[in-house]
Backbone as a printed PyTorch tensor [residue, N CA C, xyz], in Angstrom:
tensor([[[ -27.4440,  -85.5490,  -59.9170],
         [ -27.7210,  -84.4520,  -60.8130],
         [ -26.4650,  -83.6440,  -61.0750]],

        [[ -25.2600,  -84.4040,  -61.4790],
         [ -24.0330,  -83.3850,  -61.1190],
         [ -23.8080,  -83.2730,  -62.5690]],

        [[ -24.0870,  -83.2190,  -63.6860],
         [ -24.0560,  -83.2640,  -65.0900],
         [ -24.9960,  -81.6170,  -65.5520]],

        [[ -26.0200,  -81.2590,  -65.3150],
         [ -27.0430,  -80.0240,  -65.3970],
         [ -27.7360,  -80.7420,  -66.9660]],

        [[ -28.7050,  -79.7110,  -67.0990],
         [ -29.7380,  -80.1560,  -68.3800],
         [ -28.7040,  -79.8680,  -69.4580]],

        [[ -29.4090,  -80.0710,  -70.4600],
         [ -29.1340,  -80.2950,  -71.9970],
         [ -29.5600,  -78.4580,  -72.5420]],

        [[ -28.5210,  -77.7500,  -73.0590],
         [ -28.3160,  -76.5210,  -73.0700],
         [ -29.8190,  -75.9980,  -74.5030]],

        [[ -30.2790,  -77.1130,  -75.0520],
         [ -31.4320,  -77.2550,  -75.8670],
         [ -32.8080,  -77.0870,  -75.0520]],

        [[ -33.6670,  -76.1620,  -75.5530],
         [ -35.0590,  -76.2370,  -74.4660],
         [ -35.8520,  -77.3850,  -75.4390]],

        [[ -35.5470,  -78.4710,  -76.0150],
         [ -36.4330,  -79.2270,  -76.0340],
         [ -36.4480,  -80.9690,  -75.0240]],

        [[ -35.3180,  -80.5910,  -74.4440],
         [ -35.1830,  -81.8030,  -72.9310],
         [ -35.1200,  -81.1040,  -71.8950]],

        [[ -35.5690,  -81.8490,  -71.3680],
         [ -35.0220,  -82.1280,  -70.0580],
         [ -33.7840,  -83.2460,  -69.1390]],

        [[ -33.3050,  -83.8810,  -70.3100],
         [ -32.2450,  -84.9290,  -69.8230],
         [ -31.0410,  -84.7380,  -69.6290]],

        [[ -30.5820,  -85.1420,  -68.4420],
         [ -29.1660,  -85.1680,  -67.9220],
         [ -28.4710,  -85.6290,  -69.1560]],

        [[ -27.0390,  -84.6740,  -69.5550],
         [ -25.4920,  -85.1300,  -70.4020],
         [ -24.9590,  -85.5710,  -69.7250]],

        [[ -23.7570,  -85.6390,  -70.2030],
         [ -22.7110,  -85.8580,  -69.9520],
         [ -21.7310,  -84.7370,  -70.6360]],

        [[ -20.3100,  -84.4060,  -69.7730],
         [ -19.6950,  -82.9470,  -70.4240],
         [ -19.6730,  -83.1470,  -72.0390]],

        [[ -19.4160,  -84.4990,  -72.3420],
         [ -19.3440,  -84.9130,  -74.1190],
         [ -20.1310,  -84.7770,  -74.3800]],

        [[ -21.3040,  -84.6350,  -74.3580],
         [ -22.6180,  -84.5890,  -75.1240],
         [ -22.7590,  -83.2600,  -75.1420]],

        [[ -22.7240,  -82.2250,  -74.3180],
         [ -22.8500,  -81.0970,  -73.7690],
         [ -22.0020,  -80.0690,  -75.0290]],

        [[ -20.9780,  -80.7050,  -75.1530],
         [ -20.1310,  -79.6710,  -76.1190],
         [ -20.0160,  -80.3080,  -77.4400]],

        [[ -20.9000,  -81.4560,  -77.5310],
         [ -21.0840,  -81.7670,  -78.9360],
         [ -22.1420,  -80.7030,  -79.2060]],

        [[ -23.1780,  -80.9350,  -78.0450],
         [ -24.3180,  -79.8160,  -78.5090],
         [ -23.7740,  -78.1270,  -78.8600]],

        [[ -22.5850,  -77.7140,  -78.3490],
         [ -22.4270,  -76.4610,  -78.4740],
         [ -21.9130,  -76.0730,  -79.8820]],

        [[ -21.1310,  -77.2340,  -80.3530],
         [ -20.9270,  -77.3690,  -81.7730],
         [ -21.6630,  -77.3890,  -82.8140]],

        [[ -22.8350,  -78.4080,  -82.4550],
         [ -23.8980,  -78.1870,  -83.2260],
         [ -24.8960,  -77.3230,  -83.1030]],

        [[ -24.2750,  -76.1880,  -82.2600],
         [ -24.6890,  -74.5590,  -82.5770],
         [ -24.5250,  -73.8850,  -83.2330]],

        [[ -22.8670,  -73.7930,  -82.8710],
         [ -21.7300,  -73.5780,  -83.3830],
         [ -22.1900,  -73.9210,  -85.2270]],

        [[ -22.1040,  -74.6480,  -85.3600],
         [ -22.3640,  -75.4670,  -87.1180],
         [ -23.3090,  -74.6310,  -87.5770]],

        [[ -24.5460,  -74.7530,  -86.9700],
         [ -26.0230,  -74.5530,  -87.4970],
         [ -26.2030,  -72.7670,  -87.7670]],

        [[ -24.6240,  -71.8520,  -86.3760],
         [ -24.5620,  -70.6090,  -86.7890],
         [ -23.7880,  -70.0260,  -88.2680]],

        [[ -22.6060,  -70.9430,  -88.6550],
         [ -21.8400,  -70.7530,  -89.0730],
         [ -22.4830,  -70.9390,  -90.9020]],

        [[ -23.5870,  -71.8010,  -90.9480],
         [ -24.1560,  -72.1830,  -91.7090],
         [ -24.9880,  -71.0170,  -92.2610]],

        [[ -25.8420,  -70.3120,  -91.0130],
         [ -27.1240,  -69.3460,  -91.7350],
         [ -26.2690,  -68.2790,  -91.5760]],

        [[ -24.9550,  -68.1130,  -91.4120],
         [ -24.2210,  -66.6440,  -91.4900],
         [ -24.1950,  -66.8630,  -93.5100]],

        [[ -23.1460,  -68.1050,  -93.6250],
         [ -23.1350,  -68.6280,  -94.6910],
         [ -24.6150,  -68.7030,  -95.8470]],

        [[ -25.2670,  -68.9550,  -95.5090],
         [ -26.7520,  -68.6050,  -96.1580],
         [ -26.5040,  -66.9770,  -96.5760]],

        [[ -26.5830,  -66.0150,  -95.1910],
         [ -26.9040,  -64.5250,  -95.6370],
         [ -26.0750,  -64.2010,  -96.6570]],

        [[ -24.8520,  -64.6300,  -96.1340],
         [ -23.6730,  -64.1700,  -97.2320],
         [ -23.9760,  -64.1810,  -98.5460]],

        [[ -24.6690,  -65.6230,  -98.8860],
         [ -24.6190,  -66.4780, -100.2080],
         [ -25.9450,  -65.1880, -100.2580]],

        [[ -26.8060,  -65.0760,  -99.9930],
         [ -27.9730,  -64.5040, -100.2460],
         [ -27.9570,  -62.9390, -100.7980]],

        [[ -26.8430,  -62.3630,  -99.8290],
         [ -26.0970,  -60.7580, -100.0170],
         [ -25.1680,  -60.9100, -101.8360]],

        [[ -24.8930,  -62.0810, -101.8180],
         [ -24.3180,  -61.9020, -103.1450],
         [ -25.5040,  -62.2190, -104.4690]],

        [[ -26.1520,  -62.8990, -104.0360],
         [ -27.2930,  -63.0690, -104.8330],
         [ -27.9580,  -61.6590, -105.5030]],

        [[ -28.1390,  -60.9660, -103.9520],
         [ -29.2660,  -59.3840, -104.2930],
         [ -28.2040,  -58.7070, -105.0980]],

        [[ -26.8550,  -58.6570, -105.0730],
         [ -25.6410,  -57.7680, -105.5460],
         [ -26.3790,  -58.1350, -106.5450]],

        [[ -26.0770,  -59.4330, -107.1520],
         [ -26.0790,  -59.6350, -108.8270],
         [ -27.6660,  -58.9370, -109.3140]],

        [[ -28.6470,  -58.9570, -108.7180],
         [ -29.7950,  -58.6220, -108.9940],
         [ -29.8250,  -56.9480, -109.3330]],

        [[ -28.7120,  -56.7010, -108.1920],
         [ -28.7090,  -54.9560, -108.5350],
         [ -27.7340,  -54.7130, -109.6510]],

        [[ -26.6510,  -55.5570, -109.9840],
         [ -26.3970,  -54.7020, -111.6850],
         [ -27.5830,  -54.9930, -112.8020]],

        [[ -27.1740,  -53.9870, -113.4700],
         [ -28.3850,  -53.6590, -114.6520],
         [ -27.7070,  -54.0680, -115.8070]],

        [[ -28.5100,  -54.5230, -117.1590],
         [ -28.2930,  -55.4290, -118.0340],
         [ -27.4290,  -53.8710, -118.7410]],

        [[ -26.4810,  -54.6600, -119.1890],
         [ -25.5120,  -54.1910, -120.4550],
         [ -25.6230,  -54.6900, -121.9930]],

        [[ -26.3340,  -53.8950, -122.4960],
         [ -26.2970,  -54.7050, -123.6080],
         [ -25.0820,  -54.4920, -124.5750]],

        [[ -24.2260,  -55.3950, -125.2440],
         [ -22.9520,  -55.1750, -126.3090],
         [ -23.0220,  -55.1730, -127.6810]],

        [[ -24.0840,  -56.1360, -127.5640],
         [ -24.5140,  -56.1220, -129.4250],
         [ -26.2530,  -55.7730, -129.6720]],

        [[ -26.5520,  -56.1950, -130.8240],
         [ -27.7920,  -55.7160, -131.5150],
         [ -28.0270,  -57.1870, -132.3360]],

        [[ -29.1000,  -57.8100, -132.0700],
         [ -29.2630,  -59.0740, -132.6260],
         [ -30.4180,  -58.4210, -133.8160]],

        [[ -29.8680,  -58.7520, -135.0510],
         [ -30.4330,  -58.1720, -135.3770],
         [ -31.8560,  -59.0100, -136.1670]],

        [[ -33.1380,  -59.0080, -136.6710],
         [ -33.6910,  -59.8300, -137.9670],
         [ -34.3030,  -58.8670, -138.9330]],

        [[ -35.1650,  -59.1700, -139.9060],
         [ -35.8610,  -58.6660, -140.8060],
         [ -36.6710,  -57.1690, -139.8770]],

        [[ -37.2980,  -57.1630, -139.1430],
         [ -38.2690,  -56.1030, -138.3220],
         [ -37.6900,  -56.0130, -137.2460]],

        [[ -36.5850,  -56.3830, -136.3350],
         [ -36.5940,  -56.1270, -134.9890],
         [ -34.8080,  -55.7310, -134.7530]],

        [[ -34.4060,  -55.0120, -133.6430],
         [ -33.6670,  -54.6560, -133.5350],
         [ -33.3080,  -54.9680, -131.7660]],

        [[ -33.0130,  -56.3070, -131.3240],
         [ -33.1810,  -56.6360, -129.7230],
         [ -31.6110,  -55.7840, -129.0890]],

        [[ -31.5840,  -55.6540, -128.0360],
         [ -30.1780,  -55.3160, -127.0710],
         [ -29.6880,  -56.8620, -127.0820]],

        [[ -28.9280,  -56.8620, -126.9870],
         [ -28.3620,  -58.1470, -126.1770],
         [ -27.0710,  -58.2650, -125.3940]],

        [[ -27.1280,  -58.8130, -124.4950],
         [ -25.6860,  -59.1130, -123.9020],
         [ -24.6850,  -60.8290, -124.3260]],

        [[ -23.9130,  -60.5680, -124.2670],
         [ -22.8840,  -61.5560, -124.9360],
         [ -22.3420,  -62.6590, -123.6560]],

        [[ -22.6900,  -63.9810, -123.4590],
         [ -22.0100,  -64.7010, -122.4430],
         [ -21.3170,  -65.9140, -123.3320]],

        [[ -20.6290,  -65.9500, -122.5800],
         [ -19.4150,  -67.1640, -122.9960],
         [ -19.5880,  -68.4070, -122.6410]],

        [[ -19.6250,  -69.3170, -123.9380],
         [ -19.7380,  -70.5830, -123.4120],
         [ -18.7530,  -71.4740, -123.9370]],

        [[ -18.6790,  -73.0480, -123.2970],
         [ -17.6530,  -73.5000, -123.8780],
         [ -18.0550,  -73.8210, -125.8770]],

        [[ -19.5240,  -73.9560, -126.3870],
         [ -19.5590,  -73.9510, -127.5500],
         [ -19.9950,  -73.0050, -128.0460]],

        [[ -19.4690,  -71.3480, -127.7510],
         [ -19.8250,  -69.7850, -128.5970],
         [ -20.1300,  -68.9550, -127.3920]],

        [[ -21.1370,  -68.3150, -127.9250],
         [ -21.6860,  -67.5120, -126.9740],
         [ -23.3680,  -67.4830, -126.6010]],

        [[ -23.8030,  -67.2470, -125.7260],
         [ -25.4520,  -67.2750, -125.2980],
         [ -25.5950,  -65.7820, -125.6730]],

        [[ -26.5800,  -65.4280, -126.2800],
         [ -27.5090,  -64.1380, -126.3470],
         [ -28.4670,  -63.8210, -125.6140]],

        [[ -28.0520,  -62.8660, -124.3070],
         [ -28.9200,  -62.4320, -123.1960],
         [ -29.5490,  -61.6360, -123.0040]],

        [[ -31.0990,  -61.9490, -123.5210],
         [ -31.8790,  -59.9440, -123.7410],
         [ -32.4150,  -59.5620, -122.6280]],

        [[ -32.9810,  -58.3320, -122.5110],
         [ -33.1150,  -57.9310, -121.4240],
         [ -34.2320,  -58.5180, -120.8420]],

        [[ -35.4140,  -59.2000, -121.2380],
         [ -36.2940,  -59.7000, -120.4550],
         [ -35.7990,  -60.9060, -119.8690]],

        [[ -35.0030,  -61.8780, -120.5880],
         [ -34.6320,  -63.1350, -120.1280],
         [ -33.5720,  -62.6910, -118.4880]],

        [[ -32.7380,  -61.7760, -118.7630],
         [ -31.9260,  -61.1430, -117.5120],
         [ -32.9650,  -60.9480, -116.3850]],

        [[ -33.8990,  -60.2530, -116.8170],
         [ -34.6280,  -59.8320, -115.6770],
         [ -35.2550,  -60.7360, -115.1990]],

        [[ -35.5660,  -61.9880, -115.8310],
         [ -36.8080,  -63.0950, -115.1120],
         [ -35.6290,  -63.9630, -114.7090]],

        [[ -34.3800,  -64.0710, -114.9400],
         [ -33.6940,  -65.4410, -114.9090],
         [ -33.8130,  -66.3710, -115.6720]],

        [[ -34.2130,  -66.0200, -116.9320],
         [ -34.3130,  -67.3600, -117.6040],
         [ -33.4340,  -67.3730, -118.6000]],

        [[ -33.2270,  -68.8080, -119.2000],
         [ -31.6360,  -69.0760, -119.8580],
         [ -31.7200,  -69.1130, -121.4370]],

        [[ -31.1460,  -68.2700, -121.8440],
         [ -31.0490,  -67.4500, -122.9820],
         [ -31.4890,  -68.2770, -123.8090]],

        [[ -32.4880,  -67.6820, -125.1060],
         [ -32.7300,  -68.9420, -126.0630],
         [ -31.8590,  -68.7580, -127.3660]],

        [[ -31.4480,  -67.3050, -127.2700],
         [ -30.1060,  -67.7200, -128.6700],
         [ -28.9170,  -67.9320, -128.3490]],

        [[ -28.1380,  -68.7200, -129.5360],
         [ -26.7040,  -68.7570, -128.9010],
         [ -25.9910,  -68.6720, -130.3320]],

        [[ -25.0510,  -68.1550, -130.8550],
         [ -24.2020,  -67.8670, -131.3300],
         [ -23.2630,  -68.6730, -131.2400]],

        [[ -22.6030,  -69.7400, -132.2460],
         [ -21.6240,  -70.8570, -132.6790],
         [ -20.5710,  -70.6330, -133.4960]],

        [[ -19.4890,  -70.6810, -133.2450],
         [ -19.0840,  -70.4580, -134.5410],
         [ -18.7720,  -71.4630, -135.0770]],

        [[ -18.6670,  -70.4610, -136.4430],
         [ -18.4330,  -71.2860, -137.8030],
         [ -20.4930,  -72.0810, -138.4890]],

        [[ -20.7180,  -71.6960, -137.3810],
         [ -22.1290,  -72.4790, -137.7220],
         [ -23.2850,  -71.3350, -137.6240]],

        [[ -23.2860,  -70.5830, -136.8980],
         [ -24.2620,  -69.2000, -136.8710],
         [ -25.3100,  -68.8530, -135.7250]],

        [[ -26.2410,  -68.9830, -136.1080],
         [ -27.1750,  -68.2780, -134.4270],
         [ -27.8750,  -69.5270, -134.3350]],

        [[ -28.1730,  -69.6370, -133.3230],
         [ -28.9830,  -71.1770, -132.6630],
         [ -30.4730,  -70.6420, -131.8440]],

        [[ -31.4680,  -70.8320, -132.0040],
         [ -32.2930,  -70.5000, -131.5530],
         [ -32.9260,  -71.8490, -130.2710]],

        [[ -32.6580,  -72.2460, -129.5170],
         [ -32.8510,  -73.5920, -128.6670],
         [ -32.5750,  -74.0630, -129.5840]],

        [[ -31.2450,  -74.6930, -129.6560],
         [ -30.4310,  -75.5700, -130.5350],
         [ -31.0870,  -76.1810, -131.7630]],

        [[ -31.9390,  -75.0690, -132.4700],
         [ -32.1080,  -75.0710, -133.7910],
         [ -31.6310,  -74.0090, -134.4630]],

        [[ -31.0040,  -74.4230, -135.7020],
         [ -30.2040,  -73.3220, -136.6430],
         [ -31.1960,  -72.6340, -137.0810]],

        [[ -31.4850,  -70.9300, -136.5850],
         [ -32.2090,  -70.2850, -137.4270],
         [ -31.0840,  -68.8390, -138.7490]],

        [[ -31.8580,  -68.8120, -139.8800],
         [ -31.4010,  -67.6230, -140.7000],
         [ -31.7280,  -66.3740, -140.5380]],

        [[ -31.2120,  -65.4140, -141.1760],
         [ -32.1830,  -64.1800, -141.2020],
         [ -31.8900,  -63.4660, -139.6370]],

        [[ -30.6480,  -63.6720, -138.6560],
         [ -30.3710,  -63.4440, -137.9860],
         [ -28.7810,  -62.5490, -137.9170]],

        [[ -28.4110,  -61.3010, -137.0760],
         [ -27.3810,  -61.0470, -137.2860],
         [ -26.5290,  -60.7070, -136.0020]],

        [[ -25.3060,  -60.4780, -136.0150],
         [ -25.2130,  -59.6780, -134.6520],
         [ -24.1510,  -58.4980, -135.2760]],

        [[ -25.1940,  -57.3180, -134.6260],
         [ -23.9650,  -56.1440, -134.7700],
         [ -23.7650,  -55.4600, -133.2730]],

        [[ -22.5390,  -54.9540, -133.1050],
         [ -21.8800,  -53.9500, -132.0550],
         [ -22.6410,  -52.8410, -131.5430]],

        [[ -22.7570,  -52.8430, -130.6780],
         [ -23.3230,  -51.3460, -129.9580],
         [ -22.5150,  -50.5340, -130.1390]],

        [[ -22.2150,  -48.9790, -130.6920],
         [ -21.2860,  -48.2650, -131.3060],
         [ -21.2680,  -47.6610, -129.3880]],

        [[ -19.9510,  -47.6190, -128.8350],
         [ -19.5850,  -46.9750, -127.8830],
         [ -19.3530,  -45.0790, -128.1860]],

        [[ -20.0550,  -44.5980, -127.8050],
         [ -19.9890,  -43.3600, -127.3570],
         [ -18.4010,  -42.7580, -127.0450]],

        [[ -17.5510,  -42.3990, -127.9920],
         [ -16.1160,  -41.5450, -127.6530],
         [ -16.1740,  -40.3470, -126.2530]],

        [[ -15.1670,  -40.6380, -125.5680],
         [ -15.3140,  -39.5110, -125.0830],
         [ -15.1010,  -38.1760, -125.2150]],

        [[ -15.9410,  -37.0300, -124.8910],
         [ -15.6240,  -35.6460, -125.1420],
         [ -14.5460,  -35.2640, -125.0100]],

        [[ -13.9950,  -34.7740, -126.2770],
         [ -13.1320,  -33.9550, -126.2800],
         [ -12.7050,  -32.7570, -125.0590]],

        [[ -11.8260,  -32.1230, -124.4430],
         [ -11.7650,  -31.4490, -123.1330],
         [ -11.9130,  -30.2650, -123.5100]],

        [[ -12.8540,  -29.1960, -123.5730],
         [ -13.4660,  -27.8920, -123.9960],
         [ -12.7060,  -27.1020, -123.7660]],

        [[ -11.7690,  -27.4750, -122.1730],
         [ -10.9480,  -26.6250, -121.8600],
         [ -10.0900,  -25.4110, -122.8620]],

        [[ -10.0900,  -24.1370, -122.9610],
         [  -9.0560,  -23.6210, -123.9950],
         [  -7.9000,  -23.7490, -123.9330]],

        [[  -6.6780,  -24.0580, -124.2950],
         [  -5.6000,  -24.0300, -124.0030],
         [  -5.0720,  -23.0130, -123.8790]],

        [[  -3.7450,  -22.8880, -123.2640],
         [  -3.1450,  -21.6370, -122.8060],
         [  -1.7860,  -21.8020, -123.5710]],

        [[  -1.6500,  -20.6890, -124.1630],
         [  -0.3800,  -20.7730, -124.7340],
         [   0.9630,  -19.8520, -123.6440]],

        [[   1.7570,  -20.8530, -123.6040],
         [   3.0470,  -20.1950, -123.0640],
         [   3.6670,  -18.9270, -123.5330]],

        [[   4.3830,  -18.0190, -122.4830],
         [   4.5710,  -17.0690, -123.6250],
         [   6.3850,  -17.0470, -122.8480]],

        [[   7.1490,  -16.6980, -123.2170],
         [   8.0890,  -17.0230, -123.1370],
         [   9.3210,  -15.1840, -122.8980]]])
């Protein structure tokens, strides 16, 4: 019995020191792994906690959607705010030279305009004139 049990509570069988510190490795692994999980998981909730930005205004005949702008290698995807929030993958996309794609059918009667950014305030402060 000069070897001791298997550092696992599901034997009872004598190692050997090689087996013994293979097993500690494949602790070792199996920790290094679900640290790796949380991590991956902590970046996941991040992305969940920014809130949708919308840049443009898709526009049609009656409706006026937010949208956000993603980059692809053929234009851009149009990301509204419900599709952001469920995860699901944008159904317009914007081509150029060719126009808005609705699931890779060309629809008309579609536009995109700019969200007008808000200037910042002027500084109320009064100025002080030097007096000399």
């Amino acid at each position: 019995m000069g070897c001791g049990k298997h550092p696992f509570p599901f034997g009872g069988f004598r190692t050997s020191p090689l087996s013994k510190n293979l097993g500690e490795n494949l602790i070792l692994n199996i920790s290094l792994i679900l640290q790796f999980d949380t991590v991956s998981q902590k970046r996941k909730r991040m992305k969940d906690v920014q809130l949708f930005q919308p840049t443009h205004w898709l526009v049609s005949r009656n409706t006026k959607t937010p949208v956000q702008l993603m980059r692809t290698r053929a234009g851009c995807k149009l990301l509204s705010e419900r599709e952001y929030e469920q995860h699901l993958e944008p159904a317009f996309e914007l081509r150029p030279h060719l126009g808005v794609f609705c699931r890779d059918i060309p629809v008309i009667g579609y536009k995109l305009e700019p969200i007008p950014v808000a200037a910042p305030a002027a500084d109320a402060s009064p100025e002080i004139e030097a007096t000399v």
